[in-house]
C-alpha positions as CSV (number, residue, x, y, z in Angstrom):
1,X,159.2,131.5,136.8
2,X,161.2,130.0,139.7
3,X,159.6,130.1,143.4
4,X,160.6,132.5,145.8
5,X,163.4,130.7,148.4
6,X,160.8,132.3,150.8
7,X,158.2,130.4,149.3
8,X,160.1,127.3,148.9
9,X,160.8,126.9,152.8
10,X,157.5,127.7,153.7
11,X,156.2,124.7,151.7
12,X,158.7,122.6,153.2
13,X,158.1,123.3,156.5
14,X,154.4,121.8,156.1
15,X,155.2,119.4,153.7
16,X,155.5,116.9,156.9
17,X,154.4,116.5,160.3
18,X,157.1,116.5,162.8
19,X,157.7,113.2,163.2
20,X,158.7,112.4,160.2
21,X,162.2,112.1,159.3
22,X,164.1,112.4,156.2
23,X,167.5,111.2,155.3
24,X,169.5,110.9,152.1
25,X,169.5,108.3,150.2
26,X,172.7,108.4,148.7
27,X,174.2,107.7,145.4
28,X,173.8,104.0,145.4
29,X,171.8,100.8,144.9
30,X,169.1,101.0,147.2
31,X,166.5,98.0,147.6
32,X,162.8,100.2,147.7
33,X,159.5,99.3,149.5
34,X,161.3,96.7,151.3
35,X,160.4,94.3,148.3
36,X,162.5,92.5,145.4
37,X,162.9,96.3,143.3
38,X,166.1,98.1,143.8
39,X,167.4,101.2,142.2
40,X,170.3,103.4,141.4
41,X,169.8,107.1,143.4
42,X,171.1,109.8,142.7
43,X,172.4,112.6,144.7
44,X,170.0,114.5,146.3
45,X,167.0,112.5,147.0
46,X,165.6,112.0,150.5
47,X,163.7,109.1,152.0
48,X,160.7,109.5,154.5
49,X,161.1,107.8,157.5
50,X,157.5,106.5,157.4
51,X,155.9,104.1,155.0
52,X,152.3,105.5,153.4
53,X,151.3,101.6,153.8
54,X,153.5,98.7,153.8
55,X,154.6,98.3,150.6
56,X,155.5,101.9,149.6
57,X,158.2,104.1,150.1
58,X,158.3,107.8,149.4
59,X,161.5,109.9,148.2
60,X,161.8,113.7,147.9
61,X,164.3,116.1,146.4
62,X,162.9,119.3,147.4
63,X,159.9,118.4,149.3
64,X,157.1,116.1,148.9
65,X,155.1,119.1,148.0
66,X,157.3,120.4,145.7
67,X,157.9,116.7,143.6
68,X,158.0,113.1,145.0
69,X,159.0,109.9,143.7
70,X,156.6,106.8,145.4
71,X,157.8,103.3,145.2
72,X,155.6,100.5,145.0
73,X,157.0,97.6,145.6
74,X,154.9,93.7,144.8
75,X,151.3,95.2,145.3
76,X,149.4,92.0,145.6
77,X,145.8,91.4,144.2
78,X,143.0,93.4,145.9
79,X,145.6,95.2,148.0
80,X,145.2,99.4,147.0
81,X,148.0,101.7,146.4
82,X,147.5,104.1,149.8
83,X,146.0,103.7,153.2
84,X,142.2,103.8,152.9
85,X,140.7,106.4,155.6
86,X,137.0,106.0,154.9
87,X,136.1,102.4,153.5
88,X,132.5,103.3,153.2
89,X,132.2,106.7,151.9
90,X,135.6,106.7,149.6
91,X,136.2,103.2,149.0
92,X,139.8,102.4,147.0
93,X,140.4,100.7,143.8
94,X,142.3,97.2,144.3
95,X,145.1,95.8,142.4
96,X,144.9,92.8,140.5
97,X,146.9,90.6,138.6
98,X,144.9,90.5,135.4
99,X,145.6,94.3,135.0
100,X,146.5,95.7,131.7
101,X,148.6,98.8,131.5
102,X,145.4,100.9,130.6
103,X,143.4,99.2,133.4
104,X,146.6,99.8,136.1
105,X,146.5,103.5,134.9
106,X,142.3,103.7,135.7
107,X,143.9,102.4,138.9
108,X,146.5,105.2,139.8
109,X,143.4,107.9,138.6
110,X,141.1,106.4,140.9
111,X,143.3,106.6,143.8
112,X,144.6,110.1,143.4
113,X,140.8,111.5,143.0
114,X,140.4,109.9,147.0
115,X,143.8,110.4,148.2
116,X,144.7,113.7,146.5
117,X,141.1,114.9,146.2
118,X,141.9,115.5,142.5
119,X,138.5,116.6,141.1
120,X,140.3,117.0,137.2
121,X,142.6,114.5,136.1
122,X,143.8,113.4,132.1
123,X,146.2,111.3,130.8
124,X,148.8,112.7,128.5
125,X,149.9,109.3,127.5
126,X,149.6,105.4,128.3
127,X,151.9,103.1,126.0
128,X,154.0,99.9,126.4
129,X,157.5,99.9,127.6
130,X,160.3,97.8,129.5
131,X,160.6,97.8,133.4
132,X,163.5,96.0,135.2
133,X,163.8,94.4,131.8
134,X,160.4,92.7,131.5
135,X,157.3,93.9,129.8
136,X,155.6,97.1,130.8
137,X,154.0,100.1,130.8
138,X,154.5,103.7,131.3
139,X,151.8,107.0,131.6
140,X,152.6,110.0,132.1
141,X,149.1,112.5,133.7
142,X,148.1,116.0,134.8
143,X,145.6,116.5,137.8
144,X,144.4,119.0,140.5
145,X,145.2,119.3,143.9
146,X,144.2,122.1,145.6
147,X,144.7,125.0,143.6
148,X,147.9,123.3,142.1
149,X,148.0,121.5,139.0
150,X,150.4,118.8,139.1
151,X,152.1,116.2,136.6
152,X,153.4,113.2,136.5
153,X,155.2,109.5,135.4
154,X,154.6,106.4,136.7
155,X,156.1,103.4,135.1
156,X,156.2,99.4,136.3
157,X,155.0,96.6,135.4
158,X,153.6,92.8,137.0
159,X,155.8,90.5,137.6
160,X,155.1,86.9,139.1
161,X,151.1,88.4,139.6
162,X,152.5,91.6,141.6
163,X,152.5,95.1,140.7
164,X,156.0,96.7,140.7
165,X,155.6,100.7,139.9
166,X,157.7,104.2,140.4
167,X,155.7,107.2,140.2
168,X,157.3,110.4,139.9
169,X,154.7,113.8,140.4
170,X,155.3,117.5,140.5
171,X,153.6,120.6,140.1
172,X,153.4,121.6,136.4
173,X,154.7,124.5,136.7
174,X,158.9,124.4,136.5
175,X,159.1,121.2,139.2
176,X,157.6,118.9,137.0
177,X,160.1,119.5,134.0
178,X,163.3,120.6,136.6
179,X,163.6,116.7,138.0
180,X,162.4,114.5,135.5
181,X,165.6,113.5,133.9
182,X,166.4,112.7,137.4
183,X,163.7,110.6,138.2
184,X,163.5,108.8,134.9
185,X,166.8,108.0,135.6
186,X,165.9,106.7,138.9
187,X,163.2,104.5,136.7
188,X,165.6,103.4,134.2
189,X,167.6,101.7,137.0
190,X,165.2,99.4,138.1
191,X,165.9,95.8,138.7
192,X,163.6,93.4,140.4
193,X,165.2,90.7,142.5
């Protein structure tokens, strides 16, 4: 069942503080992260003014509530994938460059538990495939958020000992499924350099 338009804007509206800013991206080659990986959007998608840490970039279609695409763009070893607010108490996994794709996976899990306060989480699948034409990996998950179940697809790979990864989540129910294509296509586009 599709969400009420009612519904829909009131998520939006607290999807992001005030000062954040969204414009479209465009359909066009856009370099990501402010790193070496570039991609083809589509129509559609928004970019967030503001960077969740340095090498990250978020996009949106219909809010980052309602589905998200994060970039991640040369994660170096023992740098984490989000901002860490409590380094004592809630401590982040760290990247490195030994990583297999099972071990990068453990990684994202980790990370959403703190950052999304995901108390379920399970893998639907981990298995080997290409990113920007070089050996990778792709997983695709469910967790909790809230009250919301959400799913999603990340898929990268290391190149020249940094992590390179695009990571598409929505909730499960119709969001998930409605922009995939789009987002895989998004993935699919990847170049590095």
């Amino acid at each position: 069942m599709k969400p009420s338009f009612v519904a829909v804007l009131a998520l939006l509206a607290i999807a992001a503080p005030a000062s954040a800013k969204w414009t479209e991206v465009g359909a066009r080659r856009t370099v990501v992260a402010g790193s070496a990986l570039s991609v083809m959007a589509g129509p559609g998608w928004n970019r967030w003014s503001k960077k969740p840490i340095k090498k990250e970039e978020l996009w949106s279609f219909d809010g980052p509530l309602l589905n998200r695409i994060e970039f991640f763009g040369g994660i170096a070893s023992g740098e984490a994938l989000a901002r860490e607010t409590n380094k004592k108490r809630e401590p982040l996994p760290k990247f490195a460059a030994s990583m297999k794709a099972a071990e990068i996976a453990d990684l994202v899990e980790r990370t959403l538990r703190v950052t999304e306060h995901a108390p379920d989480f399970m893998f639907e699948t981990v298995e080997p495939m290409a990113f920007a034409g070089k050996p990778g990996f792709r997983f695709r998950y469910r967790y909790t958020s809230g009250e919301l179940i959400r799913r999603g697809e990340a898929r990268g790979g290391i190149v020249a000992g940094k992590l390179y990864m695009i990571a598409y989540s929505a909730p499960a129910l119709y969001y998930f499924d409605a922009h995939l294509p789009r987002a895989a296509a998004i993935m699919e586009s990847a170049r590095i350099g």
